[in-house]
C-alpha positions as CSV (number, residue, x, y, z in Angstrom):
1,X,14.0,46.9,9.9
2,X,12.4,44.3,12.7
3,X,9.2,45.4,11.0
4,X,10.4,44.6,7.3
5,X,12.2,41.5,8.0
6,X,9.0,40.0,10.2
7,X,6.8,40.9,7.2
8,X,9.5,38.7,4.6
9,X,9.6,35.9,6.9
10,X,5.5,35.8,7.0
11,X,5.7,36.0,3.6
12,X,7.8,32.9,3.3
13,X,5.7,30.9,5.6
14,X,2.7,31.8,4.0
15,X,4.2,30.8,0.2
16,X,5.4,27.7,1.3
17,X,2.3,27.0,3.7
18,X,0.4,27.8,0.1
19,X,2.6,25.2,-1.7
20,X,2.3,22.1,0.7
21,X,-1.1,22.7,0.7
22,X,-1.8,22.2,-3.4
23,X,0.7,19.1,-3.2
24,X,-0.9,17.7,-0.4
25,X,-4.5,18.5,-2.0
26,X,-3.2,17.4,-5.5
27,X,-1.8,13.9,-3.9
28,X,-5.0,13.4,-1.9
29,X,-7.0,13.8,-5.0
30,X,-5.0,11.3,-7.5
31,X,-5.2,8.3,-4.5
32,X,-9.1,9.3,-3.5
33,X,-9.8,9.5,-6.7
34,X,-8.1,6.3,-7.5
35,X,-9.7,4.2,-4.4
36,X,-13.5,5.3,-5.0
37,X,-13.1,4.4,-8.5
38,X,-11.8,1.0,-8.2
39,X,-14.5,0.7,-5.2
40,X,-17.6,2.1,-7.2
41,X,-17.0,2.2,-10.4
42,X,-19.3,-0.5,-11.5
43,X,-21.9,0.7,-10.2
44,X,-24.9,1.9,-12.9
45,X,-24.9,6.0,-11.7
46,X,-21.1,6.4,-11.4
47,X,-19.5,8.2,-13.9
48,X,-16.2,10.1,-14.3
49,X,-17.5,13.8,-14.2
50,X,-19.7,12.5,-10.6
51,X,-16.5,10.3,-9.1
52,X,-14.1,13.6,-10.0
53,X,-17.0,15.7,-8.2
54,X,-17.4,13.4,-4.8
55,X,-13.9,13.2,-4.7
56,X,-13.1,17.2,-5.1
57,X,-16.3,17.5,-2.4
58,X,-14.5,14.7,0.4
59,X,-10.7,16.6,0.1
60,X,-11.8,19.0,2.8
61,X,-12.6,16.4,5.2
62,X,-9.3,14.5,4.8
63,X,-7.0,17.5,4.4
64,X,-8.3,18.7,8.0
65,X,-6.9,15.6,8.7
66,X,-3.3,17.1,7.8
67,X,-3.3,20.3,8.2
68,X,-1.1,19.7,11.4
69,X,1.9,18.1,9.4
70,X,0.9,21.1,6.8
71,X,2.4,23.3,9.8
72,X,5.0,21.5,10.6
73,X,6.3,20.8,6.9
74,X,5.9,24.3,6.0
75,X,7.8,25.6,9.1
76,X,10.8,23.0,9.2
77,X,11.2,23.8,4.7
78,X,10.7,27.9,5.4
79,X,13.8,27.6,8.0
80,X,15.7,25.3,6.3
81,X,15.8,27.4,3.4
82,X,16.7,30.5,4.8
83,X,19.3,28.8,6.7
84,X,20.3,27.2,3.3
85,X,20.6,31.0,1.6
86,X,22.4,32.3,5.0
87,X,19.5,34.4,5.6
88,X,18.9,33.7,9.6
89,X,23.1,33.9,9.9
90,X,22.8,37.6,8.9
91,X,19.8,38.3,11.0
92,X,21.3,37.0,13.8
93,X,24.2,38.8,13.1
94,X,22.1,41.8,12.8
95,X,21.4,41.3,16.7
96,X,18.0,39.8,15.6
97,X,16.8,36.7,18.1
98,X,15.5,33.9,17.6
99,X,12.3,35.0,19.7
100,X,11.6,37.8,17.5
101,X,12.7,36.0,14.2
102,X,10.0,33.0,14.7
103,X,7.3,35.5,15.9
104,X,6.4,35.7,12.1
105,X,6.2,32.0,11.7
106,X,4.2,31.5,14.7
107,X,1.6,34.1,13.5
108,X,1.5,32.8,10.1
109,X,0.8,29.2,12.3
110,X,-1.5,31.0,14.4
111,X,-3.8,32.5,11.3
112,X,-3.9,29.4,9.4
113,X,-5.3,27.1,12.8
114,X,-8.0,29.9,12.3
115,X,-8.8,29.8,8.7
116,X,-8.7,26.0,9.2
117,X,-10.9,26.9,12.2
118,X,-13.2,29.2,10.0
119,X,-13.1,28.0,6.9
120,X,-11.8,24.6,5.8
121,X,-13.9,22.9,8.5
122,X,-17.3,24.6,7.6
123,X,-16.5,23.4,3.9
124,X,-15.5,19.8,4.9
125,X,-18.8,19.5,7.1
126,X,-20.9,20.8,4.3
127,X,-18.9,18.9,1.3
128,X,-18.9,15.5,3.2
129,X,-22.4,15.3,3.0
130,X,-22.9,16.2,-0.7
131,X,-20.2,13.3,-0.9
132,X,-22.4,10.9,0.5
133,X,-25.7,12.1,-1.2
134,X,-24.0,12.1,-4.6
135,X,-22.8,8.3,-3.9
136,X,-25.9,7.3,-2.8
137,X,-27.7,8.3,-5.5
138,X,-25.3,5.8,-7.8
139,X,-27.3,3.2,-5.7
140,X,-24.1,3.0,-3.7
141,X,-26.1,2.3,-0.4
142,X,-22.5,0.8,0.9
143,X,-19.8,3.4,-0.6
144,X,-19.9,6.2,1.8
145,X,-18.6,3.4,4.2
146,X,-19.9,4.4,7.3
147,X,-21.5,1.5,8.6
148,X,-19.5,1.3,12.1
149,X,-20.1,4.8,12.4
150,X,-23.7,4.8,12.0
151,X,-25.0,4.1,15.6
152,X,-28.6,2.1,16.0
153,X,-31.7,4.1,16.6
154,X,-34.0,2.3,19.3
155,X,-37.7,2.8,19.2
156,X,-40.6,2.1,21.2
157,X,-44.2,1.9,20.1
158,X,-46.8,0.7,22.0
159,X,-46.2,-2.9,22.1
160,X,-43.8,-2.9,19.3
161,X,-40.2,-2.3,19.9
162,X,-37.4,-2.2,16.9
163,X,-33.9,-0.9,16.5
164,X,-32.7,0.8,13.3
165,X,-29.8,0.8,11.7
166,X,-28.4,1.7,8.0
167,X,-25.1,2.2,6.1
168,X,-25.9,5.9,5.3
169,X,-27.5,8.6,6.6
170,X,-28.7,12.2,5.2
171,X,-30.4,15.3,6.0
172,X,-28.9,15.0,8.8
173,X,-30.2,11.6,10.1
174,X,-33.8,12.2,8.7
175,X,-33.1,9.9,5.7
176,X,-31.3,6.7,5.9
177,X,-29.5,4.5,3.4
178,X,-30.3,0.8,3.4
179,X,-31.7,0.2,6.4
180,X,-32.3,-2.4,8.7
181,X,-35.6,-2.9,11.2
182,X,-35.9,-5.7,13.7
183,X,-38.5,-5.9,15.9
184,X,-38.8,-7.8,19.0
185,X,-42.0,-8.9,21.6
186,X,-42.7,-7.7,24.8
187,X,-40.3,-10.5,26.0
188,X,-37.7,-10.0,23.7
189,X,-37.6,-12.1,20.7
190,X,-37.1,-11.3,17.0
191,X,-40.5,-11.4,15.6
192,X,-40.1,-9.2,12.1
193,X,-36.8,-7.7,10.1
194,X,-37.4,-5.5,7.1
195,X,-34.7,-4.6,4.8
196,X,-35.2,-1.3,2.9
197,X,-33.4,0.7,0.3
198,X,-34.4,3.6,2.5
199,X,-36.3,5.3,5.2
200,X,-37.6,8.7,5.5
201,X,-38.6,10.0,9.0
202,X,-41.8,11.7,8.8
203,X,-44.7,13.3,10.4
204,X,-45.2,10.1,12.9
205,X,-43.9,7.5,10.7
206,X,-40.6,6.7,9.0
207,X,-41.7,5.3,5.3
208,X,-39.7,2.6,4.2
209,X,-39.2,1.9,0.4
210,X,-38.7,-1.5,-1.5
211,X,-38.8,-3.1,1.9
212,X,-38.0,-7.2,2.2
213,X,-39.9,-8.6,5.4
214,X,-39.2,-11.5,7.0
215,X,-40.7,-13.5,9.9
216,X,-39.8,-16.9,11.7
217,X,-41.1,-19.9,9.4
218,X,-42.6,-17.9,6.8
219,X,-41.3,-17.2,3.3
220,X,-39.9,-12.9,2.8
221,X,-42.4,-10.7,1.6
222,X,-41.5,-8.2,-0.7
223,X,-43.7,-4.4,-0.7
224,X,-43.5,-1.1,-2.4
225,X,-43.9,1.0,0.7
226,X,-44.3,0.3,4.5
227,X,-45.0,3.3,7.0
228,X,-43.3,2.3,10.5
229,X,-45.1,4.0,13.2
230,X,-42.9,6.4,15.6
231,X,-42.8,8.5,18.1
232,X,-39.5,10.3,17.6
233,X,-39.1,13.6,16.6
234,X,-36.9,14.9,14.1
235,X,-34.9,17.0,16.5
236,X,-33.8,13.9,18.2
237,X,-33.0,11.6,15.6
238,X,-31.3,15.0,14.5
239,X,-28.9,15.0,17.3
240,X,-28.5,10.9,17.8
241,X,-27.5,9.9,14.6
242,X,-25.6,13.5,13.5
243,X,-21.5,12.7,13.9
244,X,-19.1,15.6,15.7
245,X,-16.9,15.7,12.6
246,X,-20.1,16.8,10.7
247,X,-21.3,19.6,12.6
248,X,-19.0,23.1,11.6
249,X,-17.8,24.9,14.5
250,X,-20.0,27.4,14.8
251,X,-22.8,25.4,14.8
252,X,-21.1,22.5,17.6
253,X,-22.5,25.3,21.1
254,X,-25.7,24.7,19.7
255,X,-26.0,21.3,19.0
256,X,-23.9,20.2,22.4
257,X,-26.9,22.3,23.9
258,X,-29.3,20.3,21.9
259,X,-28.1,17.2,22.6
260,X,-28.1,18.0,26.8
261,X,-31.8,18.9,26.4
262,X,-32.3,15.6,25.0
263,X,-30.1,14.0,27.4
264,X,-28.0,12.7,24.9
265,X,-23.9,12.0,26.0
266,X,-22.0,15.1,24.7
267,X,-18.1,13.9,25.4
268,X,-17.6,13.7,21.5
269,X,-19.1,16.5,20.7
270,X,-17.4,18.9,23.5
271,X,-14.1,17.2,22.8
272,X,-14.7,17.9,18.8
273,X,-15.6,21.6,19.9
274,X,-12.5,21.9,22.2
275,X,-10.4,20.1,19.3
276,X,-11.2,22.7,16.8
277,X,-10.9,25.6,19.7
278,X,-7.6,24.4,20.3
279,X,-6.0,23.6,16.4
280,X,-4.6,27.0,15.7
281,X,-2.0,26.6,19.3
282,X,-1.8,23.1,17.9
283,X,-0.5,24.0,15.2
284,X,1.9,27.0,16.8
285,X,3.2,23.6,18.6
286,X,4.5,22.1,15.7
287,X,6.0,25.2,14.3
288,X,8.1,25.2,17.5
289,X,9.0,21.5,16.9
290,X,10.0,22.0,13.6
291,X,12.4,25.2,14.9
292,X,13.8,22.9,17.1
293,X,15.1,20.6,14.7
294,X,15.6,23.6,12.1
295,X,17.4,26.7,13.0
296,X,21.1,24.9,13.2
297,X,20.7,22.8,10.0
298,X,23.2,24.7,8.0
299,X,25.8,24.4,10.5
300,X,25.9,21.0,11.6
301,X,25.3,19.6,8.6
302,X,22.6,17.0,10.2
303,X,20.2,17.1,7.2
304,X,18.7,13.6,7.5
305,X,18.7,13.2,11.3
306,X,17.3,16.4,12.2
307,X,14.3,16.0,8.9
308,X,13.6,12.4,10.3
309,X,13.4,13.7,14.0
310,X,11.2,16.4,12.9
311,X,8.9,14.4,11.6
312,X,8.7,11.5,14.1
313,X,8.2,14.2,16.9
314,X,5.3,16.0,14.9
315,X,4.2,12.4,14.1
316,X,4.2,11.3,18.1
317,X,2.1,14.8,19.1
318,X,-0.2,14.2,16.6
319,X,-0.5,10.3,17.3
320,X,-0.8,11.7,21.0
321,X,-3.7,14.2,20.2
322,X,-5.8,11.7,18.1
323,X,-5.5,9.1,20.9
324,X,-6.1,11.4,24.1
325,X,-9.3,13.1,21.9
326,X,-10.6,9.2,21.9
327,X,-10.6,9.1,25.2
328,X,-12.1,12.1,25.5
329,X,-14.8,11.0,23.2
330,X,-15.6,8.0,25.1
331,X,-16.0,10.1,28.5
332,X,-12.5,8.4,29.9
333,X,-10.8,11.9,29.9
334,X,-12.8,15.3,30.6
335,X,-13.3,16.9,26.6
336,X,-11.4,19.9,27.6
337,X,-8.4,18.0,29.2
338,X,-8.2,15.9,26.3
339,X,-8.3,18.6,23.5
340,X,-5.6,20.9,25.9
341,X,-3.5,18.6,27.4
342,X,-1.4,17.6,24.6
343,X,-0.9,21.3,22.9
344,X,0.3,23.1,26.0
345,X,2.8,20.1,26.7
346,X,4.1,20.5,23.3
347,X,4.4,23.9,23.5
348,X,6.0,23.8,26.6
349,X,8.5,21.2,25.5
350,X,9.2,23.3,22.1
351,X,9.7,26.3,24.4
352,X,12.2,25.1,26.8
353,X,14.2,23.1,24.3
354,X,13.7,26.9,22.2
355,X,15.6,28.0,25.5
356,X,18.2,25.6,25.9
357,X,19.5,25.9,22.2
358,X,19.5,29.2,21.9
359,X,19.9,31.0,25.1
360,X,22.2,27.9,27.2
């Protein structure tokens, strides 16, 4: 009977988990789709097939964004209705507890971390960037909006040394998106900026198009083509200008290995990795949370408090994760004690208040 019951209750979860996630989608869609077009919809390549296409590709990369509060919404409705239809009074009359009763709910938690894990993260990385490529070839050098993510590139050749920076990048940091070059002398001053539409990093050079050069007390020059000599390799541009929440999961060991050979930082990376290794026991956390504030609805009669402190709690662990895998990022906290910390407290806290509730 266990056996039955366990399989209806996983059943439950995963209907309603199923349900949140098409609203959620559905009401990411109408307000992306809503912002991008008020934001690029002048521009000469948009159009409304392309702008319902870019914003279908950038869903995945927000809704991993709420696939917490997914968790937690689906677990406190599933409870809340089968205390509303008197379902958990009869299993717990039936001798059922509530340790065995939730085990369905925290495997169905459990399983969906992983297909998040597996799946929806793998798509988002991929999708994001056919996002961006697809903007930028509306001539919106600006929309993909990732100027203060885009770190600057610093170069030195021979005598010549420039930094590099631009709005958008592709193929993973080979190609960027109007760009800017400044160069300086041996002792430091600004002697040359070129503004191009875009740079391509090739075989010793990146080749700048419709590039704008200026210099001190002479007039901009405008040229088809320029060919900046480098010595960076592709592998290393690769893995300084590639972001963590654009690498899949299964690919993060390798480029956090990468990145160490190069002797690039790796904090944001490992904490990303860790993040990700982590979300499915996240998300078991906020199935305990919303148990916590679910299994005596029906019988107190505390409808709006306990919803509201169901929420605010999830709310606070997830404001807590975010800010804890920032300092991770920044090297402040060690990237595994920033991704763990917060989920086995909250676990622990959902457990013991679990406890006190239900066993005195």
């Amino acid at each position: 009977m266990i056996r039955t019951l366990g399989f209806y209750f996983f059943r439950r979860y995963t209907i309603t988990t199923v349900w949140f996630l098409l609203g959620i989608f559905s009401l990411i869609f109408i307000i992306d789709f809503s912002e991008m077009s008020n934001r690029v919809g002048a521009l000469p390549g948009y159009t409304l097939t392309s702008g319902l296409l870019v914003t279908a590709l950038r869903i995945p990369t927000i809704l991993m964004q709420t696939v917490p509060f997914v968790a937690l919404f689906a677990g406190m409705a599933s409870l809340i209705s089968l205390n509303r239809r008197y379902e958990l009074v009869v299993t717990r009359a039936a001798g059922i507890s509530v340790w065995q009763f939730l085990r369905p709910f925290v495997i169905g938690s459990f399983l969906f971390g992983i297909l998040a894990v597996l799946a929806i993260n793998p798509i988002a990385a991929w999708s994001g960037k056919k996002a961006i490529e697809l903007e930028a070839g509306w001539g919106a050098t600006n929309a993909s909006r990732t100027e203060n993510a885009v770190p600057w590139l610093r170069q030195i050749y021979g005598d010549d040394q420039a930094i590099i920076g631009a709005k958008a990048v592709l193929d993973e940091g080979t190609r960027l998106l109007n760009v800017t070059v400044i160069h300086f002398d041996p002792d430091g001053r600004i002697v040359l900026r070129q503004d191009a539409d875009s740079a391509t990093l090739e075989d010793g050079y990146w080749l700048l198009k419709n590039v704008h050069e200026t210099r001190n007390g002479e007039l901009p020059v405008r040229l088809e083509e320029v060919q900046l000599r480098t010595n960076l390799k592709r592998e290393f541009v690769q893995e300084s200008l590639e972001k963590p929440e654009s690498i899949p999961f299964l690919s993060l060991g390798r480029k956090i290995e990468a990145a160490k050979s190069f002797g690039f930082p790796t904090d944001a990376m490992e904490t990303q990795f860790h993040s990700l290794l982590s979300l499915p026991l996240l998300l078991v956390a906020m199935t305990l949370i919303a148990a916590c504030v679910s299994l005596k609805f029906s019988r107190f009669n505390q409808s709006r408090a306990v919803i509201l402190g169901g929420i605010l709690s999830g709310f606070m662990l997830y404001v807590v994760t975010v800010l804890v895998k920032a300092f991770g990022s920044s090297g402040v906290v060690p990237p595994f004690v920033a991704a763990w910390l917060p989920v086995v407290v909250a676990m622990s806290l959902g457990a013991t208040i679990l406890l006190h509730q239900e066993d005195g």
